[in-house]
C-alpha positions as a Markdown table, in Angstrom:
| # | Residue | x | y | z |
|---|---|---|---|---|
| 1 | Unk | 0.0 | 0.0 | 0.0 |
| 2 | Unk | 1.2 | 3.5 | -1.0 |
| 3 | Unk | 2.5 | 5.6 | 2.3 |
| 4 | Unk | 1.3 | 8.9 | 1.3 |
| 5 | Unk | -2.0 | 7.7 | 1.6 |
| 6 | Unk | -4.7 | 9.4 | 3.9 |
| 7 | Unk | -7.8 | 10.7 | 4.7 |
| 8 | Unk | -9.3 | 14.2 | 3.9 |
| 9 | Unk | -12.6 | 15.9 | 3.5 |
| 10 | Unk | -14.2 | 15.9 | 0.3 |
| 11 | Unk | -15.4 | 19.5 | 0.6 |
| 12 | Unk | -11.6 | 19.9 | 0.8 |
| 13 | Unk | -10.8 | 18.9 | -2.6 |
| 14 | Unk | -9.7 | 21.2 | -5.5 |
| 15 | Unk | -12.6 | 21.3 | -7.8 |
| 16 | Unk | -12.5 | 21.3 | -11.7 |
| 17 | Unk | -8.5 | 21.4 | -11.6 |
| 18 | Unk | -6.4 | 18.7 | -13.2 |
| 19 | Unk | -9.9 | 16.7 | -14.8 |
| 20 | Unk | -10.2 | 14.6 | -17.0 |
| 21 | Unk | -12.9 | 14.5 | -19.8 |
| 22 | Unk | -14.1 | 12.2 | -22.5 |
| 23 | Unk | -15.9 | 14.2 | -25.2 |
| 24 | Unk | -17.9 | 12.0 | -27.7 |
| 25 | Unk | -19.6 | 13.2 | -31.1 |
| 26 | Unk | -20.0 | 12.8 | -35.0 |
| 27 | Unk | -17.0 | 14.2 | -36.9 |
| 28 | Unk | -18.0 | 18.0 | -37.1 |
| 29 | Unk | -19.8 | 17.9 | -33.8 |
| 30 | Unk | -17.5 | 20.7 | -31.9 |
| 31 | Unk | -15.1 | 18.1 | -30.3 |
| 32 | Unk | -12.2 | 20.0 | -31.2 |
| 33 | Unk | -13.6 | 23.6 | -31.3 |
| 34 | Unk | -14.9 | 23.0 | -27.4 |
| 35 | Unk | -11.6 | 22.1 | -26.0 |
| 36 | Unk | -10.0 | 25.5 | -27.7 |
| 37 | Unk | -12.3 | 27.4 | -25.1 |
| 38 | Unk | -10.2 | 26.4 | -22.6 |
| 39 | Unk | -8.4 | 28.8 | -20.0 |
| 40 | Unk | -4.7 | 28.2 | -19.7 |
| 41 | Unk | -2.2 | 27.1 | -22.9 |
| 42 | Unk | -3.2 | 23.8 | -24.0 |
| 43 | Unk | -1.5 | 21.3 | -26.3 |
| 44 | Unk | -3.2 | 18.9 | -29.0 |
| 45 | Unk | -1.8 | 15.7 | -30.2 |
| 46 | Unk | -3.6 | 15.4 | -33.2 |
| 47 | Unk | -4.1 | 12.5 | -34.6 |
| 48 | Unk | -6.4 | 13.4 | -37.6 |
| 49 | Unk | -5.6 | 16.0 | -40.2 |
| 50 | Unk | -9.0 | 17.6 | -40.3 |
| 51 | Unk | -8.3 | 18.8 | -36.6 |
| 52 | Unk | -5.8 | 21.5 | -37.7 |
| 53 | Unk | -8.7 | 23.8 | -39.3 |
| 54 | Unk | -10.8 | 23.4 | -36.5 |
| 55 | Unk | -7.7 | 25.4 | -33.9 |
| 56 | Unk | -6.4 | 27.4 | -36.7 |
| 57 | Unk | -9.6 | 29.3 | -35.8 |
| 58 | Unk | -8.6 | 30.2 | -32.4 |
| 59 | Unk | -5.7 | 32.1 | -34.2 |
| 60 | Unk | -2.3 | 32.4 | -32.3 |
| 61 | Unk | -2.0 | 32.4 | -28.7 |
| 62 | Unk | -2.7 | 29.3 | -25.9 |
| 63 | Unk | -3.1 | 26.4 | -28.4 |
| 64 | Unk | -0.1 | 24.6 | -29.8 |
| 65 | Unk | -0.4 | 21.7 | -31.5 |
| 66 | Unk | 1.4 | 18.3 | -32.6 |
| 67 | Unk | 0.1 | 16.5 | -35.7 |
| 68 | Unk | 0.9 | 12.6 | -35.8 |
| 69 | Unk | 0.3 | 12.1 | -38.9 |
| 70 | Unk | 0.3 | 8.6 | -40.6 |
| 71 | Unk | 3.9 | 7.8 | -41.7 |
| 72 | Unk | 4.5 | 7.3 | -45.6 |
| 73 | Unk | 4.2 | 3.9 | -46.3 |
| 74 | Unk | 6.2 | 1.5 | -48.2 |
| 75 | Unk | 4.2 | 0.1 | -51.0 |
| 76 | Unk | 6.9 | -1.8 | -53.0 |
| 77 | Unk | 6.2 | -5.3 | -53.6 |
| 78 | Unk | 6.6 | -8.1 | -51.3 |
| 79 | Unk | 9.6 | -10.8 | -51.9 |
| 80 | Unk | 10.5 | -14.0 | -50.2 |
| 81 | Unk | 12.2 | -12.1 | -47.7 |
| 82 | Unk | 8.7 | -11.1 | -46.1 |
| 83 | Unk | 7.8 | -14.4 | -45.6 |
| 84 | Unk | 6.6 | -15.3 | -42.0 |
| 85 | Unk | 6.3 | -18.6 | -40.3 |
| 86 | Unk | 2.8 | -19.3 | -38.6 |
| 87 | Unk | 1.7 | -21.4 | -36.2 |
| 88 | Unk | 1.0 | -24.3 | -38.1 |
| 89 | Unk | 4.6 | -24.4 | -39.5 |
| 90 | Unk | 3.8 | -22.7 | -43.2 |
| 91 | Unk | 5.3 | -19.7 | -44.7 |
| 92 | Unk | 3.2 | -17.2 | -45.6 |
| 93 | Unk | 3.0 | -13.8 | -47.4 |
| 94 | Unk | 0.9 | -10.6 | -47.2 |
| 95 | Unk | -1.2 | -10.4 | -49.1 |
| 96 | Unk | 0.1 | -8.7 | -52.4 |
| 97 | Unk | -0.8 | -4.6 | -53.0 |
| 98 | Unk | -1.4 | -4.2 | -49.4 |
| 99 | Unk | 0.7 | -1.3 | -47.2 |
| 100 | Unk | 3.9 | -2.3 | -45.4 |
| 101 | Unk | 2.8 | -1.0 | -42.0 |
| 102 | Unk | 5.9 | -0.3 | -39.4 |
| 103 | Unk | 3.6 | 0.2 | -36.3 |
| 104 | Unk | 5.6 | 2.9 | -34.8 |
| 105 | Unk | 3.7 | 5.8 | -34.6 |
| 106 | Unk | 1.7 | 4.3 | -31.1 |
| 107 | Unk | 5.4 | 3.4 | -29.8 |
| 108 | Unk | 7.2 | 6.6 | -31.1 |
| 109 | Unk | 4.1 | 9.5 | -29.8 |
| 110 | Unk | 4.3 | 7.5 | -26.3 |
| 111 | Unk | 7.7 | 8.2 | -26.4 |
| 112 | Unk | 7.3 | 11.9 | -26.8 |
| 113 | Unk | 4.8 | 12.1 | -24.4 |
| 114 | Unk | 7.2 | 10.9 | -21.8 |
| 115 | Unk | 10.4 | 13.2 | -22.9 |
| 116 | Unk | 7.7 | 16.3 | -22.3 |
| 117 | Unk | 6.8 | 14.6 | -18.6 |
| 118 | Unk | 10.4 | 14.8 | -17.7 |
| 119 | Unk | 11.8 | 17.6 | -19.1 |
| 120 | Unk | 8.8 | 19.3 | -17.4 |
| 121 | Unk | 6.7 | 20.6 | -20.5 |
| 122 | Unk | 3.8 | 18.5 | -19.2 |
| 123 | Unk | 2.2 | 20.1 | -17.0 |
| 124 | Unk | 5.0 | 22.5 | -16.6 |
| 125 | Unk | 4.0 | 25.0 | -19.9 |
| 126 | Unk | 0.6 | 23.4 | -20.8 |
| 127 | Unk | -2.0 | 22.8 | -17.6 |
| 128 | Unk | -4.7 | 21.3 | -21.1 |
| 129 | Unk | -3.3 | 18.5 | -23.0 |
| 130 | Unk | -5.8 | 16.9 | -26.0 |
| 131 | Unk | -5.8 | 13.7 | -27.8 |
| 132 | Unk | -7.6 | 14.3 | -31.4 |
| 133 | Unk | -8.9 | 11.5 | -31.7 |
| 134 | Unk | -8.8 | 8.8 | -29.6 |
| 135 | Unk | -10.8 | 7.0 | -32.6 |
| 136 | Unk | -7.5 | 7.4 | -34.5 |
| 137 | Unk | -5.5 | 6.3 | -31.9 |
| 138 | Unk | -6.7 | 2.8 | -31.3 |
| 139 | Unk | -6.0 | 2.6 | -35.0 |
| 140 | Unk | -2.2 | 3.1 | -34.5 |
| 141 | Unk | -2.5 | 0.6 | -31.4 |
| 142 | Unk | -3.5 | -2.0 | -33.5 |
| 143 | Unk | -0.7 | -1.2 | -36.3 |
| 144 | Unk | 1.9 | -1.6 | -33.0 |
| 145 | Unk | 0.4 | -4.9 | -32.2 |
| 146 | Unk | 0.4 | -6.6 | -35.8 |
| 147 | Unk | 3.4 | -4.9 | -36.5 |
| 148 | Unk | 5.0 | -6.7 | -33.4 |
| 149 | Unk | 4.4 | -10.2 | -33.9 |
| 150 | Unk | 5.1 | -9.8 | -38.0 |
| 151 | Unk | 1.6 | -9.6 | -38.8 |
| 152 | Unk | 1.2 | -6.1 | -40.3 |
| 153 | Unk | -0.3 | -6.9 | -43.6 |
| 154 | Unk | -2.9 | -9.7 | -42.0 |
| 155 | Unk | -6.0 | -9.1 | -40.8 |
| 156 | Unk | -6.8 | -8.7 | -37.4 |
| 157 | Unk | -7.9 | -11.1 | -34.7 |
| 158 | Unk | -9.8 | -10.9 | -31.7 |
| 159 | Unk | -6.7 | -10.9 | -29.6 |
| 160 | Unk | -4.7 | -8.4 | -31.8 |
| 161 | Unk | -8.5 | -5.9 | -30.7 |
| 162 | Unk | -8.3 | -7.0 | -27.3 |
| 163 | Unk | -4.4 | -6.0 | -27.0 |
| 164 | Unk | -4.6 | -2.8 | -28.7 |
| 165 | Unk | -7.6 | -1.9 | -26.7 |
| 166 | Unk | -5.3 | -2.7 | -23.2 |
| 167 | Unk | -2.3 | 0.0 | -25.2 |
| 168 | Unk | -5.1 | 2.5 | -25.5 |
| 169 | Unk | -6.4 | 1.9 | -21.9 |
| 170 | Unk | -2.5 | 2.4 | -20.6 |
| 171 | Unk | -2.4 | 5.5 | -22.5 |
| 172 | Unk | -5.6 | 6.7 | -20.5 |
| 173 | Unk | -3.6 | 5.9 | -17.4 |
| 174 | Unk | -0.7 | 7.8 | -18.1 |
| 175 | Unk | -2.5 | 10.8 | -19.0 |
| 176 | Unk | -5.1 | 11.0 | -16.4 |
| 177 | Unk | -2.2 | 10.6 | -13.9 |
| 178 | Unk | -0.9 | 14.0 | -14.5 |
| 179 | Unk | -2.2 | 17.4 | -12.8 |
| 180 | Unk | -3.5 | 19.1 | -15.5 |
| 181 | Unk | -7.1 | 19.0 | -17.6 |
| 182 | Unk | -6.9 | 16.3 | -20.2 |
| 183 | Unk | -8.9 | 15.9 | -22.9 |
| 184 | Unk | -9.8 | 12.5 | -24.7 |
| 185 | Unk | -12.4 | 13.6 | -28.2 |
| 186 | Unk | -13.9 | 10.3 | -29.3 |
| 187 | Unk | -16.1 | 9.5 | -31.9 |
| 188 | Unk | -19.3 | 7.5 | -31.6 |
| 189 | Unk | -22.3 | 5.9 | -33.7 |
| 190 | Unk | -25.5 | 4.8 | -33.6 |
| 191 | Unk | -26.0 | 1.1 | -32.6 |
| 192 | Unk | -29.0 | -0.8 | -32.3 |
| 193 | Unk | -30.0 | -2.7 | -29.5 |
| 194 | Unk | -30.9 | -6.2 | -30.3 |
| 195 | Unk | -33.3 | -6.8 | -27.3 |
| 196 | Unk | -34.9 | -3.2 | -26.7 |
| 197 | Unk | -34.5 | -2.2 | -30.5 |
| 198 | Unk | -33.7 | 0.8 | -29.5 |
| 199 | Unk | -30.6 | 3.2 | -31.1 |
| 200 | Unk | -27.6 | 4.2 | -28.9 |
| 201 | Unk | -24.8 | 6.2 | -29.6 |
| 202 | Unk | -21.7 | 4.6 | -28.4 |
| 203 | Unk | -18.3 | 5.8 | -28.3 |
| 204 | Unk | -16.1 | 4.0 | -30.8 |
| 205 | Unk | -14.0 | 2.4 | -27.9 |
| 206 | Unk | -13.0 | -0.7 | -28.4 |
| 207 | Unk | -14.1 | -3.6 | -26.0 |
| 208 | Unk | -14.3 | -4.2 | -22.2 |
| 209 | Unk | -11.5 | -1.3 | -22.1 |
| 210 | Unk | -13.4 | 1.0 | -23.3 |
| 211 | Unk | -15.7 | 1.1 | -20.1 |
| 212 | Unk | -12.4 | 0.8 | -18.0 |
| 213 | Unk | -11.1 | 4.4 | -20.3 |
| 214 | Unk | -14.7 | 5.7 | -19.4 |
| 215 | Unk | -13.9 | 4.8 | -15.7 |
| 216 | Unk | -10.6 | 6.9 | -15.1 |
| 217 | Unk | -12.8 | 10.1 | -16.7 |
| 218 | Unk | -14.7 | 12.8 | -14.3 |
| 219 | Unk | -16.9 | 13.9 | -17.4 |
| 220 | Unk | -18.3 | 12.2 | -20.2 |
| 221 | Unk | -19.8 | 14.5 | -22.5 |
| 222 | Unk | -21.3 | 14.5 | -26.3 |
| 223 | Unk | -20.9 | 16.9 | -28.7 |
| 224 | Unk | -23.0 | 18.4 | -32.2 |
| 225 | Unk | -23.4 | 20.6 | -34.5 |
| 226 | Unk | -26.4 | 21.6 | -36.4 |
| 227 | Unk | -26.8 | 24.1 | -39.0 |
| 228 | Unk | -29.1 | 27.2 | -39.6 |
| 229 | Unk | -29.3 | 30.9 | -40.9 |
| 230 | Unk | -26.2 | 32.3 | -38.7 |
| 231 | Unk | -24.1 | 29.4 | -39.5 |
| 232 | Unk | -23.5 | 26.6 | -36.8 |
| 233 | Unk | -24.3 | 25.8 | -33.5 |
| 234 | Unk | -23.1 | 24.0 | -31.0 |
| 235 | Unk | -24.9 | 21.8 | -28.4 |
| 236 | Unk | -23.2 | 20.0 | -25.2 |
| 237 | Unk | -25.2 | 16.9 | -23.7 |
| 238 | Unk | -24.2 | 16.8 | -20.3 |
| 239 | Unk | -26.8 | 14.6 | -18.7 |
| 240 | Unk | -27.9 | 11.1 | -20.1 |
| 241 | Unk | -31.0 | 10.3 | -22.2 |
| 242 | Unk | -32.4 | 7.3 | -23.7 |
| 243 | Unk | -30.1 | 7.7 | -26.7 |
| 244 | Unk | -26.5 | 8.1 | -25.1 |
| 245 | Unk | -26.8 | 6.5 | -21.6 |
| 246 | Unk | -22.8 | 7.1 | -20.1 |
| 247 | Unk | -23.2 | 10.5 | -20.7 |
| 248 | Unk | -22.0 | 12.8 | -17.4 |
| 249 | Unk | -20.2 | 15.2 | -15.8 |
| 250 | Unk | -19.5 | 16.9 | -11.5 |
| 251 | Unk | -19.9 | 20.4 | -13.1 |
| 252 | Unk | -23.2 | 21.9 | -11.3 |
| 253 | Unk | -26.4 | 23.2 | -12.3 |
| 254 | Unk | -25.7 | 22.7 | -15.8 |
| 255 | Unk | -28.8 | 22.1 | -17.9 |
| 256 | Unk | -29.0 | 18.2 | -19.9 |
| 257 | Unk | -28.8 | 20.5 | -23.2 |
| 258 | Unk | -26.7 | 23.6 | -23.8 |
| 259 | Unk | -25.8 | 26.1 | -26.6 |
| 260 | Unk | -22.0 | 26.3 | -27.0 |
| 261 | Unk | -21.8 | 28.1 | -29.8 |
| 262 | Unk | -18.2 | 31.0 | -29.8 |
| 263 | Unk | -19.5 | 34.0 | -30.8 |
| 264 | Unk | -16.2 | 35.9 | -30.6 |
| 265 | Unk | -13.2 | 33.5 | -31.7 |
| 266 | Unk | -11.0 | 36.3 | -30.1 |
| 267 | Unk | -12.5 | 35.5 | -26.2 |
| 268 | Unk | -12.9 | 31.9 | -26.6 |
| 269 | Unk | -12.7 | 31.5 | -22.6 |
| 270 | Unk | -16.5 | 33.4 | -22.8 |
| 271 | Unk | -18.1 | 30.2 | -24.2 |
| 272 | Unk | -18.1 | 26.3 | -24.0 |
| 273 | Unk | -16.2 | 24.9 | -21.5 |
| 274 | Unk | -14.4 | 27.8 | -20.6 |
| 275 | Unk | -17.8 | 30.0 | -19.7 |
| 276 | Unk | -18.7 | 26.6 | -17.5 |
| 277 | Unk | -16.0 | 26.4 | -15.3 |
| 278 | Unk | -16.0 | 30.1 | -14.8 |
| 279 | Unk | -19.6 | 29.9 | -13.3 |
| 280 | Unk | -19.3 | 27.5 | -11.0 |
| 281 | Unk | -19.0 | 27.9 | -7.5 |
């Protein structure tokens, strides 16, 4: 057992410092654009190309941003030397015209993450810290795993899922353990429920993991955009319905619905999330 542990008040605790939030949405549902209202200098690992439009528009100041891109592949064609042995004791080879996949880019941005932990960057410069999207990420998880065991250009199986779901869980572990607001944008989709026939949005998390990712979060919350004469607007979900049933969050007297819509890109910290945590008491 830990010896730093003890007991304290819960009216004692800081509130709304160093959370953690899982915000879940259709692609163009204000994910990105939320997070940029923010107080404090946040940095974005982005993992999709379409999220660089959506912080341009905060223009300079807190928001820096590191884009993982995926790496150029190598689409020469396969010789004997690619051959693998399976289980069964046959060589095989990948199938022909698909992409030679390296699976670094899971090990190499977890890397980085730690050199900015110990040279202080995190949460020394940034107290916001954003991965864009999560969605993306499990994709490069699964890339690491295949890539591992020699695999890359097989499909997957149910243990390669269930291993790159546990790489994507650890990754929720290391970033929830530091004191600053982190940020975890996730996309979801309607599902259909065999026995109540009714349709769900669920976040695009992969297995039992998923719900232990949900578990390390202090707000769960779902993001769209819909639009109409003045252009877009944004809506926040911050209490569950009968459509999206994990949804949540400790923020107080918040209403299930809300407008989120920046009217001034130039005080972001007015709207959204920003504009929340500034009202509470």
């Amino acid at each position: 057992m830990p010896s730093d542990l003890k007991i304290v008040s819960a009216a004692e605790l800081p509130k709304f410092q160093n959370d953690n939030f899982i915000l879940v949405g259709p692609p163009g549902g204000g994910k990105s654009t939320l997070v940029g209202t923010m107080p404090g200098r946040t940095l974005v690992l982005a993992f999709d190309v379409s999220a660089r439009a959506a912080y341009q528009k905060f223009g300079s100041g807190g928001i820096d941003i590191v884009e993982i891109l995926p790496e150029q592949q190598d689409l020469t064609p396969y010789t004997t030397k690619d051959m693998k042995l399976v289980a069964d004791g046959k060589m095989v080879a990948p199938n022909p015209g698909q992409k030679r996949e390296t699976g670094r880019v899971f090990l190499d941005i977890g890397a980085f993450v730690n050199k900015l932990v110990n040279d202080g960057t995190l949460p020394g410069i940034y107290q916001n810290l954003v991965t864009d999207t999560v969605t993306s990420l499990q994709g490069h998880a699964l890339d690491a795993v295949m890539a591992k065991d020699g695999r890359a250009a097989h499909n997957p199986g149910v243990n390669d899922y269930t291993a790159a779901a546990r790489l994507v869980e650890s990754w929720f572990d290391q970033l929830t353990r530091l004191p600053m607001n982190t940020f975890f944008l996730v996309h979801d989709e309607p599902d259909k429920d065999e026995v109540t026939k009714r349709i769900m949005y669920r976040p695009l998390l992969t297995g039992r993991s998923g719900q232990r990712c949900i578990n390390r979060v202090s707000h769960l919350m779902r993001c769209t955009a819909l639009s109409n004469k003045d252009g877009v607007a944004y809506t926040l979900q911050t209490a569950p319905d009968v459509y999206s049933e994990a949804i949540r969050t400790s923020f107080i007297g918040l209403p299930p619905k809300m407008d989120v819509t920046i009217k001034d890109f130039s005080k972001p910290q007015e709207y959204g999330l920003g504009a929340i945590i500034k009202r509470q008491p």
